[in-house]
Each structure stands twice: as C-alpha cells, then as structure tokens.
Backbone as numpy.savetxt, mean C-alpha at the origin, in Angstrom:
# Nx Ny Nz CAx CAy CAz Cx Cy Cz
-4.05 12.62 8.42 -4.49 11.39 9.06 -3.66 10.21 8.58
-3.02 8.97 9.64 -2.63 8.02 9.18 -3.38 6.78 9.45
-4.04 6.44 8.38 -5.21 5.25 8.64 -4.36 3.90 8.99
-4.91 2.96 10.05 -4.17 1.81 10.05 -4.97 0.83 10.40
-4.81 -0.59 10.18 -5.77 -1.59 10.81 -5.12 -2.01 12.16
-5.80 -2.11 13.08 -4.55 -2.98 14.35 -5.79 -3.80 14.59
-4.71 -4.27 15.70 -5.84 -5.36 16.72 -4.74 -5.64 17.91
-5.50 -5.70 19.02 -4.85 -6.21 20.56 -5.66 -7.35 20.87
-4.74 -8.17 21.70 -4.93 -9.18 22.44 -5.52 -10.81 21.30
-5.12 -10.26 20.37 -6.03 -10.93 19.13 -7.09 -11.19 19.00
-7.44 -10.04 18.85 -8.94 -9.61 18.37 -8.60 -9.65 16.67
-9.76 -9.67 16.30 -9.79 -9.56 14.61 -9.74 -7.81 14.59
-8.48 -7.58 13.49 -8.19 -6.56 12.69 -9.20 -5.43 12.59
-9.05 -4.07 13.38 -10.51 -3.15 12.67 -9.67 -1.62 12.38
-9.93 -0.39 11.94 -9.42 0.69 11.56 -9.18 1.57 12.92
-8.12 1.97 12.19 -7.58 2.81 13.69 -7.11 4.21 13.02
-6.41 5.30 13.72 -5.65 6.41 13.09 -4.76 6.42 14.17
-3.65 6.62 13.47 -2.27 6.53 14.35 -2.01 8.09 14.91
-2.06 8.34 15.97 -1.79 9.82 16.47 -0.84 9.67 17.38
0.64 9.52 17.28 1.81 9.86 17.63 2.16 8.33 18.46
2.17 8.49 19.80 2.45 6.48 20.54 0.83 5.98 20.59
-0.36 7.14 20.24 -1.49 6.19 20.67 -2.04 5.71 19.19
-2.71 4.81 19.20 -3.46 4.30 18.06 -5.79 4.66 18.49
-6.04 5.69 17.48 -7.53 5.77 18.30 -8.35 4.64 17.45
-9.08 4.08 18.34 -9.91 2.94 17.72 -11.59 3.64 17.45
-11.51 3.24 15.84 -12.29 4.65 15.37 -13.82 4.35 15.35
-13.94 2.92 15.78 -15.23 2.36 15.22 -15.61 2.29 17.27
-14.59 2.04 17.75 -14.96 2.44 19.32 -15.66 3.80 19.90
-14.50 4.69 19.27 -14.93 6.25 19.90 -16.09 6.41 18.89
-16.62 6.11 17.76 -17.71 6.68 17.19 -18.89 5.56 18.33
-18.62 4.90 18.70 -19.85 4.17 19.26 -19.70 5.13 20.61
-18.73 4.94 21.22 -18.96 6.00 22.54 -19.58 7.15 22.48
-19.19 8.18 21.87 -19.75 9.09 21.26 -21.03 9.15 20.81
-21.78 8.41 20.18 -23.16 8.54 20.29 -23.78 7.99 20.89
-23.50 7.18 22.09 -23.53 6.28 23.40 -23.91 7.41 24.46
-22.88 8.33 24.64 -22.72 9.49 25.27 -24.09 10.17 24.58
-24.48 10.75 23.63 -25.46 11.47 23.27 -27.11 10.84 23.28
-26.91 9.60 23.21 -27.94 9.35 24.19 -28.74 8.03 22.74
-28.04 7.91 21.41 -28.19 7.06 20.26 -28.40 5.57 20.65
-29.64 5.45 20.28 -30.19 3.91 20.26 -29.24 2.95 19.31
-28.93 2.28 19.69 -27.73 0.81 18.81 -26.86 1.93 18.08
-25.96 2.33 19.44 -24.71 3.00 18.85 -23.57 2.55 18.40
-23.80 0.97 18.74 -22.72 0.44 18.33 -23.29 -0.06 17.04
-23.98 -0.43 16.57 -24.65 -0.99 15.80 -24.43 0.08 14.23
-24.50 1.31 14.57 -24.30 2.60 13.49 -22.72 2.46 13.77
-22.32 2.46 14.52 -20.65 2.76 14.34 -19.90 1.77 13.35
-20.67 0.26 13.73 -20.10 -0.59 12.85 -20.66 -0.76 11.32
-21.19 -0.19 11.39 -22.45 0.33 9.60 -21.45 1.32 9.15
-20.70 2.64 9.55 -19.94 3.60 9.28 -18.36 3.51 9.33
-18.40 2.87 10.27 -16.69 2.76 10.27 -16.61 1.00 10.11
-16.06 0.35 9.57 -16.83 -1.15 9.36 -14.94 -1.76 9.35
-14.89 -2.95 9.93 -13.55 -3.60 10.12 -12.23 -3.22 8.76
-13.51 -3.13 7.69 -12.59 -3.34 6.23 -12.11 -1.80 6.14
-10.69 -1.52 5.57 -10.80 -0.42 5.28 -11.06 0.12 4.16
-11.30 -0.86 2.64 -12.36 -0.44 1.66 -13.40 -0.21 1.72
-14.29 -0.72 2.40 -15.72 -0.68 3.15 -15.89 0.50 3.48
-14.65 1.07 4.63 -14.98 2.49 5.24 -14.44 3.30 3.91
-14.30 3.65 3.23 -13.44 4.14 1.73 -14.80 4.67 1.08
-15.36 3.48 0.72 -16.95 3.31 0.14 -17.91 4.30 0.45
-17.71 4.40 2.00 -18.64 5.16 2.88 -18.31 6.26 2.69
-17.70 6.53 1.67 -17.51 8.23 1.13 -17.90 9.65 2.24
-18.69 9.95 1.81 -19.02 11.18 3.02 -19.56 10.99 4.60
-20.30 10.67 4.38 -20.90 10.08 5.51 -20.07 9.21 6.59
-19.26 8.48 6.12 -18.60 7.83 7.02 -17.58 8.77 7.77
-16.76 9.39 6.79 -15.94 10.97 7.46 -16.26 12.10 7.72
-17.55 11.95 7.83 -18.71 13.21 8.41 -18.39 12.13 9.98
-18.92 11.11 10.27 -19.11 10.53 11.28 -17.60 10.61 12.25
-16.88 10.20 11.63 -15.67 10.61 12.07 -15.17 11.49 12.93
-15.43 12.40 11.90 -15.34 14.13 11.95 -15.65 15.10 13.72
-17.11 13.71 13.63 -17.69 14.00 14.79 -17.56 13.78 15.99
-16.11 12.98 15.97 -16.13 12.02 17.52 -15.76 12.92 18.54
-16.13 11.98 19.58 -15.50 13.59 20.56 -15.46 12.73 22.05
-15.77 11.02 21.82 -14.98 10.35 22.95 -14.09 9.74 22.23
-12.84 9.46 22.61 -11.91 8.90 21.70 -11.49 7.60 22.87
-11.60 6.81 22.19 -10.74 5.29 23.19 -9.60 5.40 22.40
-8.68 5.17 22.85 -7.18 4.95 22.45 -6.45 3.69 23.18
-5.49 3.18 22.12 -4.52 2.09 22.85 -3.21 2.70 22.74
-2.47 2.23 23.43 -0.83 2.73 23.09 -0.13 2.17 22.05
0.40 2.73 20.94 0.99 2.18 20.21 1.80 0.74 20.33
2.49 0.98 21.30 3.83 -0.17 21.73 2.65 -1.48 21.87
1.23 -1.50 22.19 0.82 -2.76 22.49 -0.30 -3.34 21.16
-0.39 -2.57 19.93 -1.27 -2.53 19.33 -0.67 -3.28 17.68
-0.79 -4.35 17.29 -0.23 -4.88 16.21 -1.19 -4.35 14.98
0.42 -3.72 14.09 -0.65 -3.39 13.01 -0.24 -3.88 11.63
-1.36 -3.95 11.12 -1.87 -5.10 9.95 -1.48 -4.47 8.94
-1.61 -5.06 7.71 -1.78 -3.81 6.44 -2.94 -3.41 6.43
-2.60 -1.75 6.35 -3.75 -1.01 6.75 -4.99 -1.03 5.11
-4.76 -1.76 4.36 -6.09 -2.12 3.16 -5.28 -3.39 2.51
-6.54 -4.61 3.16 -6.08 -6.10 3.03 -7.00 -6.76 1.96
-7.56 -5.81 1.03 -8.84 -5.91 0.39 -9.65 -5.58 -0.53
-8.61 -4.71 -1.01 -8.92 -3.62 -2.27 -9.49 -4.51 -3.14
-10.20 -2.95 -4.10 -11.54 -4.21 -4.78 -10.44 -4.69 -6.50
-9.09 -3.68 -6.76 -8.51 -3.93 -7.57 -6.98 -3.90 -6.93
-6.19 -4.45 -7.90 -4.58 -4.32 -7.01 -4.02 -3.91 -8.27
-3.88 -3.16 -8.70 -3.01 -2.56 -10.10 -1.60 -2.31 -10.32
-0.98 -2.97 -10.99 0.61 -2.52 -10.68 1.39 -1.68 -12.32
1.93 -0.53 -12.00 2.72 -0.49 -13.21 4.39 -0.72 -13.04
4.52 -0.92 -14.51 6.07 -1.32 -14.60 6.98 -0.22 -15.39
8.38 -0.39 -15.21 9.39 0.40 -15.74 8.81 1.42 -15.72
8.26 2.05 -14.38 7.85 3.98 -14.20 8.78 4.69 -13.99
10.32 4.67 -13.72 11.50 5.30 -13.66 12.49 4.70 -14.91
12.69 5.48 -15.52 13.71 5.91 -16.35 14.71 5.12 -15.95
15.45 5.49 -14.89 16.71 4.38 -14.39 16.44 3.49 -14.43
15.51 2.99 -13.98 15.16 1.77 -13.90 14.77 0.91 -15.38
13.94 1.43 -16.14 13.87 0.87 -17.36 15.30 0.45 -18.30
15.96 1.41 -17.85 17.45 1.48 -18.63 18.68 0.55 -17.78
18.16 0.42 -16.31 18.80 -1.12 -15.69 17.88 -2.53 -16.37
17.34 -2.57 -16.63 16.50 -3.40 -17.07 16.67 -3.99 -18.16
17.46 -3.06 -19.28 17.63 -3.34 -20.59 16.56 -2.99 -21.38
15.46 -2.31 -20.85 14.02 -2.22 -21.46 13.66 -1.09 -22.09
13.24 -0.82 -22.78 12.91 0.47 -23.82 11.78 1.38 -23.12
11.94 2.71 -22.85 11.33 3.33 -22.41 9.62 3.33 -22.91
8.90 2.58 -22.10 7.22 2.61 -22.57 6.56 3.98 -22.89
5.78 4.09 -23.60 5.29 4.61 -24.42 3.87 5.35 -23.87
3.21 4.15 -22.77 2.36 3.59 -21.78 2.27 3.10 -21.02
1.82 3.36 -20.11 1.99 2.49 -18.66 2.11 1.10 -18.68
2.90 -0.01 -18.54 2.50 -1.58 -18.88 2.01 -1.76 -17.32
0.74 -2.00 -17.59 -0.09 -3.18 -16.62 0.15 -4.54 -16.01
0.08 -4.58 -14.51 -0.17 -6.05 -14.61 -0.91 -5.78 -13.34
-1.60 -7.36 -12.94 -2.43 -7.12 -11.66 -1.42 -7.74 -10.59
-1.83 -7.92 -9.23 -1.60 -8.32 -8.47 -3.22 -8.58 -7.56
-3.05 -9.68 -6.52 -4.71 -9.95 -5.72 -4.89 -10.03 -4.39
-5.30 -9.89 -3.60 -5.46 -9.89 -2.38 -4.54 -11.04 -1.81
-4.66 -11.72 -2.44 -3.66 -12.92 -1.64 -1.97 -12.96 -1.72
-1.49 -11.78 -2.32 -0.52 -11.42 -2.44 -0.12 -9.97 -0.55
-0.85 -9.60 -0.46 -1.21 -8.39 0.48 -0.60 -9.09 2.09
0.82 -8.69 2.26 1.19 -9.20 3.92 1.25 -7.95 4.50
1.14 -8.91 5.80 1.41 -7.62 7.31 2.97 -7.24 7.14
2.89 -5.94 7.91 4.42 -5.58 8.06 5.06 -6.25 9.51
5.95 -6.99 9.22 6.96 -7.81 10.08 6.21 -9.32 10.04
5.73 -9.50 8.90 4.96 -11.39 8.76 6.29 -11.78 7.56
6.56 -12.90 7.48 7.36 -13.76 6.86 7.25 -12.94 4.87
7.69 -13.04 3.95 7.91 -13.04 2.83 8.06 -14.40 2.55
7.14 -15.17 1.42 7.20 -16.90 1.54 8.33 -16.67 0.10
9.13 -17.35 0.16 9.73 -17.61 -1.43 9.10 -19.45 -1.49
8.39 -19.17 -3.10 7.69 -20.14 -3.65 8.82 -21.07 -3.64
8.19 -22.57 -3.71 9.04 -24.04 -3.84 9.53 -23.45 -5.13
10.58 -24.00 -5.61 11.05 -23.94 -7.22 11.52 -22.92 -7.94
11.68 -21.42 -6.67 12.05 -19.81 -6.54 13.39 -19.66 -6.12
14.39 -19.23 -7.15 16.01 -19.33 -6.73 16.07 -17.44 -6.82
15.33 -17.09 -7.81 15.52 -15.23 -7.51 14.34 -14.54 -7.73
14.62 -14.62 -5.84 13.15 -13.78 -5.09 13.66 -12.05 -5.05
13.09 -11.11 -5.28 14.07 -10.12 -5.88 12.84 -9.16 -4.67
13.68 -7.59 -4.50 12.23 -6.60 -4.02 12.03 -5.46 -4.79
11.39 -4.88 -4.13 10.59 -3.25 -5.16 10.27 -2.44 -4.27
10.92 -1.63 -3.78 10.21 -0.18 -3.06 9.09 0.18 -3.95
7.88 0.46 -3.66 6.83 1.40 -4.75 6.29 2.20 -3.45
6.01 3.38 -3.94 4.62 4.17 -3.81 3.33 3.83 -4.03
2.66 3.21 -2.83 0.88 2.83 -3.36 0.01 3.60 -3.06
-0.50 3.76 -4.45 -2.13 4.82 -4.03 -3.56 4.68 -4.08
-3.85 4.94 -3.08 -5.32 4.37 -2.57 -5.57 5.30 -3.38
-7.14 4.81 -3.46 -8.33 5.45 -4.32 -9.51 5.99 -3.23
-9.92 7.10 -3.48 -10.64 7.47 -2.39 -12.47 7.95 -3.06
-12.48 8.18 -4.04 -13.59 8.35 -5.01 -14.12 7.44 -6.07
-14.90 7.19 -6.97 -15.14 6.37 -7.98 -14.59 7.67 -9.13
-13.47 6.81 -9.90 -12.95 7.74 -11.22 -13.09 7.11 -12.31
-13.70 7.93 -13.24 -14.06 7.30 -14.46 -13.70 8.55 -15.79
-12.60 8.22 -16.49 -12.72 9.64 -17.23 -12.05 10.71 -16.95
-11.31 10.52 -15.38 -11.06 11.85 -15.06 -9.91 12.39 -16.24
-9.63 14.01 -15.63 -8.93 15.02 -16.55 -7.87 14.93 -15.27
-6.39 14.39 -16.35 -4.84 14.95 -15.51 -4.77 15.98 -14.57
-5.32 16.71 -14.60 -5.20 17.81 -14.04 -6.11 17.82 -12.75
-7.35 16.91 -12.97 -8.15 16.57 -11.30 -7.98 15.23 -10.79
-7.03 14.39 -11.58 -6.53 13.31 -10.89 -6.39 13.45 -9.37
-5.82 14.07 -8.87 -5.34 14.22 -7.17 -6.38 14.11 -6.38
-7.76 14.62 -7.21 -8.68 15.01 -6.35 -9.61 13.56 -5.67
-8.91 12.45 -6.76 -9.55 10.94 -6.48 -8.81 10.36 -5.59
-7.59 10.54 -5.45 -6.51 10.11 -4.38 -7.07 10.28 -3.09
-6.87 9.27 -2.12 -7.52 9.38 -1.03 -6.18 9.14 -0.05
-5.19 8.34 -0.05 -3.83 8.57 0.31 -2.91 7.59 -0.50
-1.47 7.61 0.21 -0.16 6.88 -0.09 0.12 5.99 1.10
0.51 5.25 0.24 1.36 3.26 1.58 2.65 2.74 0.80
3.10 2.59 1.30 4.34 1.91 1.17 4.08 0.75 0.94
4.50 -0.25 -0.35 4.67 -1.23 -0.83 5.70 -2.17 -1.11
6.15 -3.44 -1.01 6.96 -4.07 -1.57 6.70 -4.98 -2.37
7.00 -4.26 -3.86 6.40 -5.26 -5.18 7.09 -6.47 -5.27
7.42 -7.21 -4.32 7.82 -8.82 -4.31 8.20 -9.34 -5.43
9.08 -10.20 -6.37 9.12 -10.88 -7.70 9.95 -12.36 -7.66
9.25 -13.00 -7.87 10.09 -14.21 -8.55 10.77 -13.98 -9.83
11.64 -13.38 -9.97 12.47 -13.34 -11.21 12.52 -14.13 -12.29
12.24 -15.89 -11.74 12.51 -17.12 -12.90 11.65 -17.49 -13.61
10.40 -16.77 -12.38 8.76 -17.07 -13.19 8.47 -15.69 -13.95
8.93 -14.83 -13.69 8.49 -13.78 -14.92 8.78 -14.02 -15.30
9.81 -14.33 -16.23 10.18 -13.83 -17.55 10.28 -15.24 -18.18
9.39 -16.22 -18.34 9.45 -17.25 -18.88 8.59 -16.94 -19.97
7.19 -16.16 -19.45 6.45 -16.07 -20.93 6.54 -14.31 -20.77
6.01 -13.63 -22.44 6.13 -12.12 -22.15 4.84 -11.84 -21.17
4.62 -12.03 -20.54 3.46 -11.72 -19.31 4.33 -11.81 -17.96
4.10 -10.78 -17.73 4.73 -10.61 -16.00 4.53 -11.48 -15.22
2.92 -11.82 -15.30 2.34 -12.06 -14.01 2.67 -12.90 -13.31
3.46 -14.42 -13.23 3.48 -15.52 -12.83 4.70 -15.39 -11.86
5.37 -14.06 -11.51 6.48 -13.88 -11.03 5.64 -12.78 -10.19
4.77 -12.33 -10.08 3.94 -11.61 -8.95 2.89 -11.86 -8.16
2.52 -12.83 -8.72 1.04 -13.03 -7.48 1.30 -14.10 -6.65
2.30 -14.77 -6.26 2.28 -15.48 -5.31 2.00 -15.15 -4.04
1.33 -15.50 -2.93 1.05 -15.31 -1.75 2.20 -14.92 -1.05
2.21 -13.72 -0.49 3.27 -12.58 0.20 3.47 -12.03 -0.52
3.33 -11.67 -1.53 4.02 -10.79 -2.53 4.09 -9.64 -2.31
3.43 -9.02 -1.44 2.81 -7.47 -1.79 3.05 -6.58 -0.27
3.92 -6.85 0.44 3.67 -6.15 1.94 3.22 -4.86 1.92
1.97 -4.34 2.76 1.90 -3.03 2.66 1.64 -2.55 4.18
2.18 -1.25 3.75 1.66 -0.66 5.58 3.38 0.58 5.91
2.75 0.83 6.75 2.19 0.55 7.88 0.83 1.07 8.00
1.11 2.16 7.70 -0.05 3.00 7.24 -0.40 3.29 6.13
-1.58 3.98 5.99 -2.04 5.23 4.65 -1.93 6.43 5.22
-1.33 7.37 4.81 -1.26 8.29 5.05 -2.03 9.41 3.87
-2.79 10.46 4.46 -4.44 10.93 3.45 -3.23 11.79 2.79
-4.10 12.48 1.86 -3.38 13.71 1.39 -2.81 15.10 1.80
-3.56 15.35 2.91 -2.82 16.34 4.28 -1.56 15.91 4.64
-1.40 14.76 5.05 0.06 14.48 5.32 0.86 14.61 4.24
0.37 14.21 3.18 1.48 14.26 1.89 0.94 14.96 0.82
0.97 16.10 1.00 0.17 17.25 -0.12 0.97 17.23 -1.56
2.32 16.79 -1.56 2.91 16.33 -3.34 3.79 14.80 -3.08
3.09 13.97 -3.87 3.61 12.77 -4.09 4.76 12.63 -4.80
5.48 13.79 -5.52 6.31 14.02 -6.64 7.35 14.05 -6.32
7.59 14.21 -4.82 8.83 14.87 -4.12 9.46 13.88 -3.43
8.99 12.70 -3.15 9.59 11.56 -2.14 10.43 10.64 -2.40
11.56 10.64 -1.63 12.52 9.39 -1.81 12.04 8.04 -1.11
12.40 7.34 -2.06 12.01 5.60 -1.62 12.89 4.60 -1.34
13.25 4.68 -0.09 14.80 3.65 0.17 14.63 2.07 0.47
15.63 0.97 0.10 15.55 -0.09 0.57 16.75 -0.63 0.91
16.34 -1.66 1.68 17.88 -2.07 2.66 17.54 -3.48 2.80
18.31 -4.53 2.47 18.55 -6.18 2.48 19.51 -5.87 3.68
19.53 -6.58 4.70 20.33 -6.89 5.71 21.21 -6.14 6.20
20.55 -4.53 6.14 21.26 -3.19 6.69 21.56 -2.77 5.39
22.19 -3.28 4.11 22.63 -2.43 3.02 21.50 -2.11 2.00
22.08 -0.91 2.02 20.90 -0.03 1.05 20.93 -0.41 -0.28
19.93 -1.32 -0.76 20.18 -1.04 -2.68 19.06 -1.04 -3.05
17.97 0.22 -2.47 17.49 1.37 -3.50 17.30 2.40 -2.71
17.23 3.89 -3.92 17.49 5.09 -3.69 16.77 5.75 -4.66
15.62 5.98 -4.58 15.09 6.70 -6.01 14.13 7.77 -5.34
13.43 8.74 -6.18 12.17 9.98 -5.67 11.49 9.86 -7.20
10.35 9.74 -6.53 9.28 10.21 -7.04 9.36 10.83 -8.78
10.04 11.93 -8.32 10.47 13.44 -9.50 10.91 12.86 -10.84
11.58 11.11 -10.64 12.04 10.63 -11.87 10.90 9.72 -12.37
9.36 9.53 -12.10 8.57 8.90 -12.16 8.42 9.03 -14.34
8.22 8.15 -15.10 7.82 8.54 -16.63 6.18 8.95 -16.83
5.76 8.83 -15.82 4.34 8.58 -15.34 3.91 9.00 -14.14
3.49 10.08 -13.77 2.96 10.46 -12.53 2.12 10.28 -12.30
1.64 10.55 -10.29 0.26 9.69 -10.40 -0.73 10.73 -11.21
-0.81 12.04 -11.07 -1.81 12.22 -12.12 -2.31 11.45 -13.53
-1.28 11.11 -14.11 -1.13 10.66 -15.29 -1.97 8.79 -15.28
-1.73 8.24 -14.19 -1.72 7.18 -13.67 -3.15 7.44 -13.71
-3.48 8.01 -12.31 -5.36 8.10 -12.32 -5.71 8.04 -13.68
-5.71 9.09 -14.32 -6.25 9.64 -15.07 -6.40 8.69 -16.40
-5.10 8.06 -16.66 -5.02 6.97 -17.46 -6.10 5.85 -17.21
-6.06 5.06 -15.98 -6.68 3.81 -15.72 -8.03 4.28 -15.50
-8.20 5.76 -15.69 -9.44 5.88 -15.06 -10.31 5.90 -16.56
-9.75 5.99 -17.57 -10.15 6.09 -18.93 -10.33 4.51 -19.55
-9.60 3.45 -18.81 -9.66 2.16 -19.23 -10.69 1.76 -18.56
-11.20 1.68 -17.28 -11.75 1.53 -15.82 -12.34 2.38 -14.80
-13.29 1.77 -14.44 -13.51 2.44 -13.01 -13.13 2.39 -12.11
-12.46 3.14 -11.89 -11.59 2.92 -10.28 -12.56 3.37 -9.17
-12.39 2.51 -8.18 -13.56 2.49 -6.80 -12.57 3.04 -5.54
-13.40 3.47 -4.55 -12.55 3.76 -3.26 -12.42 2.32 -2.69
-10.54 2.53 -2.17 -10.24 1.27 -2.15 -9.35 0.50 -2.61
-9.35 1.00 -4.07 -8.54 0.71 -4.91 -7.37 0.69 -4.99
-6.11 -0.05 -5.27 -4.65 -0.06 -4.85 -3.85 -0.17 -6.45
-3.00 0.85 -6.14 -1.99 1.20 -7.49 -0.52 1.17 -7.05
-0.13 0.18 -7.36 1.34 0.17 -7.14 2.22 0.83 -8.25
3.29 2.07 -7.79 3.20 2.76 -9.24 4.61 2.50 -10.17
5.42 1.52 -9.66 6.47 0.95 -9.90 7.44 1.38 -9.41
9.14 1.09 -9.45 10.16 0.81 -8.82 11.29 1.84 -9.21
12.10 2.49 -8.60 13.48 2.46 -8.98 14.62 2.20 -8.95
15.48 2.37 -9.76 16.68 0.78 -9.90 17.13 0.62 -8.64
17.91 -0.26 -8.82 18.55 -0.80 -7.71 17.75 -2.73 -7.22
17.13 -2.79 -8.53 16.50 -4.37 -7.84 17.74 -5.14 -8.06
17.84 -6.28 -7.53 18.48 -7.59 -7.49 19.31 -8.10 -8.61
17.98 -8.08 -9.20 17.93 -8.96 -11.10 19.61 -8.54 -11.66
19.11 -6.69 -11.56 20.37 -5.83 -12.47 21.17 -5.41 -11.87
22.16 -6.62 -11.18 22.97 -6.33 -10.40 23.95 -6.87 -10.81
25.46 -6.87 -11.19 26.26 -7.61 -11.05 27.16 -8.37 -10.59
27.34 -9.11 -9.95 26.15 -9.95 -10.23 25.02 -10.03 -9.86
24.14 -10.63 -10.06 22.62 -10.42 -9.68 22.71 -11.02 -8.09
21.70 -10.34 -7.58 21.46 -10.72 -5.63 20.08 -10.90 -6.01
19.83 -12.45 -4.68 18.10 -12.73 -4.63 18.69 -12.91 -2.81
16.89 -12.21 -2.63 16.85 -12.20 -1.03 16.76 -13.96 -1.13
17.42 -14.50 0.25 17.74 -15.85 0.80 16.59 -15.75 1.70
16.42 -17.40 2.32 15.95 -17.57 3.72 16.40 -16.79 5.06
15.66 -16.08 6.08 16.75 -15.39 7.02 16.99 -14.04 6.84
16.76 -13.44 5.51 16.74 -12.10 5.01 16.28 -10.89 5.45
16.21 -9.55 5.97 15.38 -8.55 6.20 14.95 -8.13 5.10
14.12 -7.40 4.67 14.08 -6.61 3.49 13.30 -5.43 4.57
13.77 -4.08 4.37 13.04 -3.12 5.09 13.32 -1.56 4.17
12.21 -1.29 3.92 11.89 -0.13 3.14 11.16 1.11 3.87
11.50 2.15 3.21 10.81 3.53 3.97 11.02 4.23 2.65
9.78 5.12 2.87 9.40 6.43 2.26 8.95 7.67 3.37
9.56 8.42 3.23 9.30 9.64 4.56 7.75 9.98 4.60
7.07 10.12 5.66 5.92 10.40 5.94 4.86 8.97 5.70
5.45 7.76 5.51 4.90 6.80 5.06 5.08 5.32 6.18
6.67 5.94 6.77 6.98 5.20 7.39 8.11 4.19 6.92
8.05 2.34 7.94 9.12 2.00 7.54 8.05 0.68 7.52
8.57 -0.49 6.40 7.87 -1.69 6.93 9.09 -2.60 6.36
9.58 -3.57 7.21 9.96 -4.16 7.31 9.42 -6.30 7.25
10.32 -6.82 6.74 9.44 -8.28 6.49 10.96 -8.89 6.31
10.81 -10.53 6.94 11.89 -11.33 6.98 11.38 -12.11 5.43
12.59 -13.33 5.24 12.12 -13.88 4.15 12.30 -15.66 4.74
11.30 -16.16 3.94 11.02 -17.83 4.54 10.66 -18.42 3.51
11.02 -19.91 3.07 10.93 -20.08 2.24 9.34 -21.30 2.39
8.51 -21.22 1.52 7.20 -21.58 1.82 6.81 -23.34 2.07
C-alpha cells in the first residue's frame, strides 16, 4: 500500500492510496460501502475510522484497517488531477538522527558516534512535495539531506532489536533541510533545522509490503539535474532495527511517529568548495519504491 494525503479542486487534504494513475479516496469508498449495505451515518463512521489526519488513522490501529480491508465501493480520482500533500503533516514526534553513515561522518570531520545523536525537528518544518523550500532571512548555506523516514505504526516501548520491524508501519522520503551557519554556532544542532520548510516529505508512505528490507535502498539527490548524493541503506552505523529499538527504550513511540534516519555524504557543507542551494534551485530526491519529491528553493 502507498498511503498519501491529496485533495482536488481545493478541498482540504484527506488520505488516499495511490494504485497506479488512480488515487482511491479511502474515507469516500468506506462511506459508500456501508451506504451500500444499508449503515445508518455512514459517513459519519467513515470519518471516525479513516479521519483527514494520517496519524489519527495510524492510531486507529486495527480497526481502522479492518475497515479498510473491507471496502468494496471504491471512488477513485485520476492521479494527473489529484494534488498530493505530505502524506503525514502531523506526527505526534519528528525525530532525527545524525552522522548514520560512515561516509558521511568521515566527510564531516566527525568521529564515528558511539550512539545515535538526537535532535528534533516539528511539524512546522513538514512541506508538500513541489511547495517552495523558504531559506531563512540571514541564511547564506542552505544545504540538503536525502533520508529514509520511518513511520511508526504501533506504540513501542522497550522493544527487542530483533522485533523492531514489527512497529514499523512504513518508509517516506525526506529532505533533512539545514541552515549550515545556524548549526554550528552552538554544539546543539537544532537552530539550523527547524525552520519552517525544513522537512519535505512525500510523496508517499509506502507500508512494509512494498518495502519488505529497508537495508537495501539507494538514496539519490540532484540540485539542478546534478547528482550530489548516492548512498544505500547497507552503510547505515545504525539500522532501523537498532533505531526503534533504541528510542523505544528512551520513549514511547506512538503510531505516527516520524524518524528521520540520517544522510549520506555528498551534502553541500563538505564540498570543495562548499555549495548552498540559491534562490531558483531544484532540489529533487528519490529512493526506489518511495518515489521522487522534488521542491524549488525561495528565499523567505
């Protein structure tokens, strides 16, 4: 399944699943569907089960993909007319780790961690795919990040490495956004990540059926047609098992939940000379089975 938010004609944003050019509107066909069977305020249960947010529907753990499960009128739109959003604009946490590739730590100048280093990121960081990238007033190196993001599909608390996967609910494509001048002023990341745009995600989620090993995927990026990143998964210091399983020992992780699992080289910063995306910029990234999302850059 590839979960997505769309909306036509500008309507407000609700969950969809992408099935090849059509997009099915999931909170529609569950109301038809028990419309058809003969259900008093079918729309009324559809929007209780399948609900605009896609943490909300996350939440709804069984029951909501029991309901699902069940449809059997499907309304569909055609892809080509259906704008889609980031498909989770809302997560109840935004978690990011750093220096998770080897290459990358060692472009960096940075000593291989020991532990995952933390930082957050917040909803107000979270853009659509093909909406502007803002570079902040007073931002000379706006830099990007291919990541792997992983939704949370269970409440994990404690788990064991080894049943990590089983909390994973799917993978999205991320672009960990950075102001370069504002990190690294104090040793805290953060002031170089949470600015508003920071975080593009989408197009989709794609569940764990589509992507049965996360371990195996290359993550490409391209500034204005040229490629400068190229990394998989396989060189991760930290896999997502390791990842769940870790934060799930600090925290409770909720369905919903968003883990950005960090980068491999090829950012901006460690370049020689160093490159920052400009005004006018593409930045467009893909991971296979994940898709492509693409975002211009504007300065705010």
């Amino acid at each position: 399944m590839k979960l997505v938010r769309f909306s036509t004609n500008g309507q407000s944003p609700r969950v969809g699943i992408l099935d090849g050019e059509r997009v099915l509107d999931v909170q529609a066909s569950l109301a038809a569907t028990l419309a058809r069977r003969g259900v008093a305020r079918a729309q009324d249960i559809a929007e209780a089960l399948v609900p605009a947010s896609t943490r909300r529907f996350l939440e709804g753990g069984v029951a909501s993909h029991e309901a699902v499960a069940g449809i059997t009128e499907w309304v569909t739109v055609p892809r080509a007319s259906a704008r889609l959003h980031a498909p989770i604009h809302d997560p109840g946490k935004f978690i990011c780790i750093g220096l998770n590739y080897r290459d990358h730590a060692e472009e960096a100048g940075m000593p291989i961690p020991k532990e995952p280093p933390i930082f957050p990121k917040w909803n107000n960081t979270i853009l659509d795919p093909g909406e502007p990238i803002l570079r902040p007033r007073g931002c000379t190196q706006l830099d990007w990040e291919v990541e792997l993001g992983v939704v949370i599909g269970r409440r994990a608390r404690f788990v064991p490495r080894e049943q990590a996967l089983d909390y994973v609910w799917g993978y999205v494509n991320i672009n960990d956004v950075s102001a370069r001048d504002f990190q690294f002023i104090t040793s805290q990341w953060s002031a170089g990540k949470i600015a508003d745009t920071f975080a593009p995600v989408g197009p989709w989620i794609a569940d764990r059926a589509e992507i049965p090993d996360p371990h195996v995927l290359d993550l490409m990026l391209w500034v204005n047609g040229a490629k400068m990143q190229h990394g998989n998964t396989s060189k991760f210091i930290f896999d997502v098992r390791y990842l769940v399983s870790y934060l799930s020992n600090l925290i409770t992780l909720e369905p919903g939940d968003l883990i950005a699992t960090g980068t491999p080289p090829g950012v901006g910063v460690a370049r020689k000379p160093p490159l920052f995306l400009q005004p006018g910029d593409v930045c467009r990234l893909e991971i296979p089975g994940l898709g492509t999302l693409e975002n211009t850059i504007k300065d705010a």
